[in-house]
C-alpha positions in Angstrom: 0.0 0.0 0.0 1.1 3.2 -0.3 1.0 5.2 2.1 4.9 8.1 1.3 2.8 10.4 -0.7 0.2 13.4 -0.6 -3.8 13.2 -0.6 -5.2 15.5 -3.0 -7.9 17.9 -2.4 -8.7 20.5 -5.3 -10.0 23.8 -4.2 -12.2 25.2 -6.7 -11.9 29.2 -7.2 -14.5 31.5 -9.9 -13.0 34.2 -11.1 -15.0 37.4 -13.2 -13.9 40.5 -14.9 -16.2 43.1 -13.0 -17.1 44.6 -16.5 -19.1 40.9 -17.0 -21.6 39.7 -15.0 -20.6 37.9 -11.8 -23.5 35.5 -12.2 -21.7 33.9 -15.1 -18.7 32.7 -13.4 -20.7 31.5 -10.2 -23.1 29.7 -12.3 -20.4 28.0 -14.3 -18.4 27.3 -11.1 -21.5 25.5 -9.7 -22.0 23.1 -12.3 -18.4 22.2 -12.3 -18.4 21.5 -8.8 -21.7 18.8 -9.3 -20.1 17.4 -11.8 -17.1 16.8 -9.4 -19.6 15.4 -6.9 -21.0 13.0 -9.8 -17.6 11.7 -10.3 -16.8 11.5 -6.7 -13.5 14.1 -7.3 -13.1 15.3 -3.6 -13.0 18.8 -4.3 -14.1 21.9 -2.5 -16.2 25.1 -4.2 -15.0 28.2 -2.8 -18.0 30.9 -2.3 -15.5 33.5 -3.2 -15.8 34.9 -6.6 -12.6 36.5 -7.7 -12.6 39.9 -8.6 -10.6 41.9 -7.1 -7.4 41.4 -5.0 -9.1 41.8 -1.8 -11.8 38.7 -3.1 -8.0 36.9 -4.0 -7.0 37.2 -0.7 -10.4 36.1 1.1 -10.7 33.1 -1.6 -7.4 32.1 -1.0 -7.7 32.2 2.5 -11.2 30.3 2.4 -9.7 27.9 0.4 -7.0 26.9 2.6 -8.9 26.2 5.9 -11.4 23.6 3.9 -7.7 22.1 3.9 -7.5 22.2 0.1 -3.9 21.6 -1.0 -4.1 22.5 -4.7 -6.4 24.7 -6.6 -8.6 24.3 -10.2 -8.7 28.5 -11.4 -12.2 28.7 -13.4 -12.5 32.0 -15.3 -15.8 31.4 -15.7 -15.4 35.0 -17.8 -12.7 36.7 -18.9 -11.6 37.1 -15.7 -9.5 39.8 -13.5 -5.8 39.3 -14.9 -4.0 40.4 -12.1 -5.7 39.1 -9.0 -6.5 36.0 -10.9 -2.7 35.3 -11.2 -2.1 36.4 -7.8 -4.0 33.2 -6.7 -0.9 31.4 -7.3 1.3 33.9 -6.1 -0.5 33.7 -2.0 -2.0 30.3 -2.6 0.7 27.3 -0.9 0.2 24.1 -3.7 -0.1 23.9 -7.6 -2.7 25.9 -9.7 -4.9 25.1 -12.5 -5.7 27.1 -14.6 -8.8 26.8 -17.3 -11.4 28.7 -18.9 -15.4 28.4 -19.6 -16.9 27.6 -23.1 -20.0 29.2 -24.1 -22.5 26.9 -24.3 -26.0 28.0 -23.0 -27.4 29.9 -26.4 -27.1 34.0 -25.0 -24.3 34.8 -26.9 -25.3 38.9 -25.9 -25.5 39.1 -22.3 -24.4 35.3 -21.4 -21.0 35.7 -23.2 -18.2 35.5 -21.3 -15.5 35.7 -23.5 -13.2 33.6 -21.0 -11.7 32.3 -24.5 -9.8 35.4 -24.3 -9.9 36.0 -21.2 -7.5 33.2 -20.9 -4.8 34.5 -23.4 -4.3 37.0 -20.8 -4.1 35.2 -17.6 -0.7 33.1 -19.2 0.6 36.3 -20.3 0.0 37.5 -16.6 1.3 34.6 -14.9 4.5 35.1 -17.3 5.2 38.3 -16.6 4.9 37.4 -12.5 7.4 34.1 -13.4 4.7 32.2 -11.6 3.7 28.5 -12.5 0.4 27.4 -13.0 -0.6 24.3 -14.9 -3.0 24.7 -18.1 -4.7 22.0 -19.8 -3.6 21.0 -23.3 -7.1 22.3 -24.5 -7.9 24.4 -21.4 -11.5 25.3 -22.6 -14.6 23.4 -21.9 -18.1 23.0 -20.5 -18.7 21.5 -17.2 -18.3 18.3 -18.2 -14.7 19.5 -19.9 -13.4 21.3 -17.1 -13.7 18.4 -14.5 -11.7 16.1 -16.8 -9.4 18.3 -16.8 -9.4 18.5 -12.9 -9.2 14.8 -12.8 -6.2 14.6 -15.0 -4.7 17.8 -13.1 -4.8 15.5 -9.5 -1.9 13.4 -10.2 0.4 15.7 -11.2 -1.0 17.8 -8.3 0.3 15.0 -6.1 3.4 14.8 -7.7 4.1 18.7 -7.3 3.3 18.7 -3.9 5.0 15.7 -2.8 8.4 17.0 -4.1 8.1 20.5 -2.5 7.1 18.3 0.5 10.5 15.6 0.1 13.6 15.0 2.0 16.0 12.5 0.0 18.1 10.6 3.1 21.3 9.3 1.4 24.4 6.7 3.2 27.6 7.1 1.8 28.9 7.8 -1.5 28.9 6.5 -4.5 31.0 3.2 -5.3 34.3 3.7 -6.7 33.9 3.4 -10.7 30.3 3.9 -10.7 30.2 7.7 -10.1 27.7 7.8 -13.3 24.6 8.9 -11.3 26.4 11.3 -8.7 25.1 14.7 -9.4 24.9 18.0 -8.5 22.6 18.9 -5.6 22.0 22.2 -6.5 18.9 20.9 -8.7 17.6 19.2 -5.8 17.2 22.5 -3.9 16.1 24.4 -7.0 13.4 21.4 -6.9 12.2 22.3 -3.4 13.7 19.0 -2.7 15.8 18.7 0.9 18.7 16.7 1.7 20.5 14.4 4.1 23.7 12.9 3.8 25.1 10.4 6.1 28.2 7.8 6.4 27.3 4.3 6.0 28.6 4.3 9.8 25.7 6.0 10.7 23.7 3.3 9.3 25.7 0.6 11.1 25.6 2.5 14.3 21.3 2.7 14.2 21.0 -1.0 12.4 23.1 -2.6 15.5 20.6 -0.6 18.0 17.9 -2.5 16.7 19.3 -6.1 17.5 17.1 -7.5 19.4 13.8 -4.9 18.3 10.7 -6.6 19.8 8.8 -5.8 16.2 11.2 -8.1 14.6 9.3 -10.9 14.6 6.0 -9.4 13.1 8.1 -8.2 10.5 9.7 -11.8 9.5 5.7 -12.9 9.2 5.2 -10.5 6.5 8.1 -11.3 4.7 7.3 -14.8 4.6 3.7 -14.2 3.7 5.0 -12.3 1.2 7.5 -14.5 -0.2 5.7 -18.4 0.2 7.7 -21.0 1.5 10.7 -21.6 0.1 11.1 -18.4 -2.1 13.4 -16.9 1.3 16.1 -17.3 3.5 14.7 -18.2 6.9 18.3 -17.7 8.2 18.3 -13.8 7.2 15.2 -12.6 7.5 15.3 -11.5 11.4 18.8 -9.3 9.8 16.7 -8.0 7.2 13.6 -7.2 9.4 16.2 -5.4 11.6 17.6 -3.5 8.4 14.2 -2.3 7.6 13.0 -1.0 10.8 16.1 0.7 10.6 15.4 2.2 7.6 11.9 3.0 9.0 12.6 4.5 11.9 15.5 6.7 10.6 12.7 7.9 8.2 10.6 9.0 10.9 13.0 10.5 13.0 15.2 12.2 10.4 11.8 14.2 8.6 12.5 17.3 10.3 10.2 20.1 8.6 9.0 17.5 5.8 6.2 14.9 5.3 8.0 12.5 2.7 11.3 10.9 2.5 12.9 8.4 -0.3 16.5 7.1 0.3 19.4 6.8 -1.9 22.0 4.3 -0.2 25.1 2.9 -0.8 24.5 -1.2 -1.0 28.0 -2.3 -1.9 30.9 -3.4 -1.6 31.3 -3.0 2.0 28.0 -3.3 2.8 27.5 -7.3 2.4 30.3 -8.3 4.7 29.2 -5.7 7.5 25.8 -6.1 7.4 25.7 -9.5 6.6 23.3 -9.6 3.7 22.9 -7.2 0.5 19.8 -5.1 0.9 17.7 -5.6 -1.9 14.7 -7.1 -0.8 14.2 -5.0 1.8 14.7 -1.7 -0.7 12.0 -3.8 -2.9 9.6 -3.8 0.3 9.9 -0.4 1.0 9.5 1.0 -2.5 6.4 -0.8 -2.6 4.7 1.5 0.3 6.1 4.4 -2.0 9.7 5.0 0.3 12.0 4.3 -2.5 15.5 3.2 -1.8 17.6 3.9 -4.7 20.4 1.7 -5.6 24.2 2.8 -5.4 23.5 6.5 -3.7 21.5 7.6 -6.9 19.5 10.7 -5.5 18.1 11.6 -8.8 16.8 8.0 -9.1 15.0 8.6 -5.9 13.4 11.5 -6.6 12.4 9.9 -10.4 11.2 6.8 -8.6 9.2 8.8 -5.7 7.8 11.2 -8.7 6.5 7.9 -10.4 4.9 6.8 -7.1 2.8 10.5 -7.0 1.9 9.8 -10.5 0.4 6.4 -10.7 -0.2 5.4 -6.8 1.7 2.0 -7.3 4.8 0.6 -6.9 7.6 1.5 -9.0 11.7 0.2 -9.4 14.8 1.8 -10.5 17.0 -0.2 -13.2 20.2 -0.1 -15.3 19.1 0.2 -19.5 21.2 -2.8 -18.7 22.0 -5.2 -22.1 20.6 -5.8 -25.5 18.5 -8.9 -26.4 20.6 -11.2 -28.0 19.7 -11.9 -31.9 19.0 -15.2 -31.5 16.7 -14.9 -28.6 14.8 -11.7 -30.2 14.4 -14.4 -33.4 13.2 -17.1 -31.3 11.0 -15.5 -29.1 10.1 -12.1 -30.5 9.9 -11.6 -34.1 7.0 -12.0 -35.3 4.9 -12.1 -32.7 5.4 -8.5 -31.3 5.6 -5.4 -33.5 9.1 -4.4 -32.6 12.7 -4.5 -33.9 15.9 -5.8 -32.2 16.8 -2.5 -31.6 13.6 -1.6 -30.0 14.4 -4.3 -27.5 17.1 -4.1 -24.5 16.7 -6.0 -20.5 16.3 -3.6 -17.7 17.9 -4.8 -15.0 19.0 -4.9 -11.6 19.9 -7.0 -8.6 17.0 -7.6 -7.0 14.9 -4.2 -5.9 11.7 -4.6 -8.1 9.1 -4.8 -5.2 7.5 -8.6 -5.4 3.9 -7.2 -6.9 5.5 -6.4 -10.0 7.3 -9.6 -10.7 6.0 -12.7 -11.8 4.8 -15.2 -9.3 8.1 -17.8 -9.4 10.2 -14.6 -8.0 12.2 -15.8 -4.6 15.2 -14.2 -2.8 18.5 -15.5 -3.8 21.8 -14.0 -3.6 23.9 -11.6 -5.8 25.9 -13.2 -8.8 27.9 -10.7 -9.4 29.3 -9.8 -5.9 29.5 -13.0 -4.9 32.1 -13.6 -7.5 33.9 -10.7 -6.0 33.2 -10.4 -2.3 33.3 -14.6 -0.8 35.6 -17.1 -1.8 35.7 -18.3 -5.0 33.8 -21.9 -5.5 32.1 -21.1 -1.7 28.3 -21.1 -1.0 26.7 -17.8 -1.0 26.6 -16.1 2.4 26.9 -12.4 2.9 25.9 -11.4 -0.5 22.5 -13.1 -0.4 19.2 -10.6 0.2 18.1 -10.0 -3.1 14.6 -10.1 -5.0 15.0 -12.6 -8.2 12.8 -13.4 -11.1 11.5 -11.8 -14.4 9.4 -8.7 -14.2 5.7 -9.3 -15.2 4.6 -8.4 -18.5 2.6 -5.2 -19.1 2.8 -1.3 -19.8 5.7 0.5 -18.7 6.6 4.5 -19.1 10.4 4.7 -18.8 11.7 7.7 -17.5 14.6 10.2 -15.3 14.6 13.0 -13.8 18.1 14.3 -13.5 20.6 17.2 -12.4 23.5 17.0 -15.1 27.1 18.0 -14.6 26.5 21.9 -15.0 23.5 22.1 -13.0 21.1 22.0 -15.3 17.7 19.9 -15.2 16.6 17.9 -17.7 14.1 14.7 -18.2 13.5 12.0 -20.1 10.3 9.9 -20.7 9.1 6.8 -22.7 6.3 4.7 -23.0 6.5 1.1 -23.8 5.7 -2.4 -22.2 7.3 -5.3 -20.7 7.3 -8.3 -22.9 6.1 -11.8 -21.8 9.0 -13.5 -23.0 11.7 -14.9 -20.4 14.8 -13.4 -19.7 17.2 -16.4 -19.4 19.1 -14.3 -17.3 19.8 -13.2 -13.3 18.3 -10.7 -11.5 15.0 -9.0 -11.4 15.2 -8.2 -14.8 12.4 -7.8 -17.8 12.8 -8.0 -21.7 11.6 -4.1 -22.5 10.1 -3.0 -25.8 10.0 0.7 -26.5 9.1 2.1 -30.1 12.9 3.8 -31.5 14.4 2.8 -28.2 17.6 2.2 -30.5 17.7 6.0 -32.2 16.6 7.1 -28.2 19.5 5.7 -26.8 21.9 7.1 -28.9 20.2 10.6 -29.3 19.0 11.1 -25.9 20.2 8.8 -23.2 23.8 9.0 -24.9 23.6 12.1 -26.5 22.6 13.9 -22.9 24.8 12.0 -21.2 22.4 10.5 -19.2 23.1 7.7 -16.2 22.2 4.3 -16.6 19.9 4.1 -14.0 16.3 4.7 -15.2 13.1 4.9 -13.3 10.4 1.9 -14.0 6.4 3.4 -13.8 4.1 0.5 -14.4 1.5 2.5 -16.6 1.6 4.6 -19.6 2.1 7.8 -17.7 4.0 9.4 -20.1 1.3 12.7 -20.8 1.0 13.1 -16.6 5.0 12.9 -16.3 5.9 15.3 -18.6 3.0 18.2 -17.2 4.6 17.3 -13.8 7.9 17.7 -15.2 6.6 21.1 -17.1 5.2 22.4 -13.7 8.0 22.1 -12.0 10.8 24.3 -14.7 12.0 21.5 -16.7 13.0 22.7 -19.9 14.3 20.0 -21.3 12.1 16.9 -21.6 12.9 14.4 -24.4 10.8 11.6 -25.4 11.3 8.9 -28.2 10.7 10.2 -31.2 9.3 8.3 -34.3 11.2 7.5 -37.4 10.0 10.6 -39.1 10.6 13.2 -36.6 14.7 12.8 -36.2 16.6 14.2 -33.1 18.4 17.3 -33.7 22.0 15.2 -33.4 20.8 12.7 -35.8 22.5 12.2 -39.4 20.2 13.4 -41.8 22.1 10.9 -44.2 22.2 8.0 -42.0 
């Protein structure tokens, strides 16, 4: 369940040009607000129409003791251009903002030219560099406007859950995998706090939990989770100790914020301290929506956590890890899916996908790789076992980053695609990934940007909600794969 992010609830606020009549707008407003009610949107209708800055103040005040967090802007007219825009100025959370259509036949005195009305209000909130989202259409009847309120929600969410975030990070990045250290000066232009800690501190707290009396409860849900023999009985009471530390350092650590995601370092030390890599236990508390991001990644955090706001579900982080060999894409692929080779690639990673998202034969084994490296060759796994196994379950994907690069600039990436049902002969949780052009993406975006290659994992098609969240919050540079006829900028004309 999960439980790390905002609730959502939408304040609606009329605004009129006094030069129009009021009754428009509060007319308008009403029958957007039943329309809410019909589609059970929990929304509140502000009795304050705008028209003035003195009725911006009151509505904005009025607005925020019903305990709305975000705010749907009607010009239900043309509207009042400055104290309309002024509502996101004073107002604390995300604005909408969108526009009447006519609609009920009196074109002479019930025309409300909010059409134009509209025109002004962006050039308004532009010239006050404030941010308010508008609808890709932003004009509509009732019926219109509370789609667009519905659609507006996530993003709401997502908005307010990053102005609301503390990322809580142990120890730096592993020596030759410095590819997703960044600057944090993105984070704070973000609205995004941070903590940084030694893995020390995280030894210190996870040995002061030896012996925690909600151990036990905690091994019964990871067995429940896991079925019998898909775990390690002997670890789970070090892993149920791990993640109450986690927990609790969450709790404690908040300070002025009501989120937190973590960004730890989970090798090579780690294993041989701690006694088991921490995988599974990152996998179980991504799945509440506290993602624990891999190798100290902090922009894979906040991606994953973004994703989380967004779709309300689970999400992972993985390396845009190795292609699909021809032979397998031959065997298994052609012809039954509408994709090329190069369409094709494995995400991958060791073992954080949270269980609901893999298929049902998932278990916790150990770590291939640093097993090779960390215990003594031709030895049974010990240390370096903890992680989350199996193929990722087919279905819809949106692919995407969030990410401060190198001179402190923000940029984003997003693409829609799906997981194929087709096994990955392979280690790891790990998925065979089809994205349309993922081949011309890779080497135009994720290469050409110089992108990490860690990406966050939605389990939707989320693509149109991630990039207005992206949008609202200054991003100016959001790429997306393009199709065959639309070629990147970088991209040989002659090729």
């Amino acid at each position: 369940m999960i439980t790390n992010i905002p609730k959502v609830k939408i304040g609606i606020i009329a605004v009129s040009r006094d030069c129009f009549p009021v009754r428009l707008s509060s007319m308008r407003r009403a029958a957007v607000a039943a329309q809410c009610v019909q589609r059970k949107l929990d929304v509140y209708e502000a009795g304050t129409v705008v028209e003035n800055e003195k009725d911006m103040l009151a509505a904005v005040d009025e607005a925020a003791k019903a305990g709305c967090n975000a705010l749907a802007v009607f010009l239900g007219n043309f509207g009042p251009e400055t104290p309309e825009t002024l509502i996101a100025q004073y107002f604390d959370g995300p604005c909408m903002f969108a526009a009447a259509a006519e609609g009920d036949g009196d074109l002479v005195d019930g025309r409300g030219d909010a059409y134009c009305g509209l025109l002004n209000c962006s050039y308004n909130l532009g010239m006050r560099r404030l941010k308010g989202h508008i609808p890709p259409y932003p004009v509509g009847t009732a019926a219109d406007i509370v789609g667009m309120i519905a659609e507006f929600i996530p993003i709401a969410r997502a908005v307010i859950g990053v102005r609301n975030l503390k990322i809580i990070t142990f120890g730096p990045r592993p020596q030759d995998f410095f590819a997703c250290n960044a600057p944090i000066k993105g984070l704070y232009e973000l609205g995004v706090e941070i903590e940084e800690n030694s893995e020390l501190d995280l030894l210190v707290s996870f040995k002061a939990h030896a012996g925690d009396k909600r151990i036990p409860e905690v091994c019964a849900d990871m067995e429940k989770e896991m079925g019998e023999g898909k775990y390690y009985a002997d670890l789970n009471e070090r892993m149920a100790q791990f993640e109450l530390t986690l927990l609790d350092w969450a709790e404690s650590h908040k300070g002025s914020r009501r989120f937190v995601a973590f960004a730890d370092k989970c090798w090579p030390a780690f294993p041989s301290q701690f006694g088991f890599v921490p995988c599974y236990v990152n996998s179980r508390l991504t799945s509440r929506g506290i993602p624990v991001a891999c190798e100290v990644d902090i922009y894979g955090a906040l991606s994953e956590y973004i994703g989380a706001c967004v779709t309300e579900d689970a999400v992972t982080l993985l390396d845009i890890n190795n292609s699909v060999p021809k032979s397998q894409f031959e065997n298994e692929i052609a012809g039954k899916f509408s994709y090329r080779l190069t369409d094709t690639f494995m995400g991958f990673h060791c073992g954080n996908t949270p269980s609901c998202k893999m298929k049902p034969d998932r278990a916790v084994k150990y770590q291939l790789i640093q097993h090779r490296t960390l215990e003594p060759e031709g030895s049974a796994p010990d240390f370096t076992r903890g992680t989350l196994e199996g193929d990722i379950a087919a279905g819809p994907i949106t692919f995407y980053r969030l990410q401060c690069d190198s001179e402190g600039t923000l940029r984003a990436y997003i693409a829609e695609g799906e997981v194929l049902p087709v096994g990955t002969q392979s280690f790891g949780g790990i998925g065979i990934f089809a994205i349309p052009e993922m081949g011309r993406f890779y080497r135009h975006v994720l290469i050409e940007k110089r992108y990490p290659h860690h990406g966050a994992v939605a389990f939707a098609h989320c693509g149109k909600t991630l990039y207005d969240v992206f949008r609202y919050l200054g991003i100016g540079d959001i790429s997306s794969n393009q199709p065959r006829a639309l070629p990147y900028p970088t991209e040989n004309p002659f090729a």
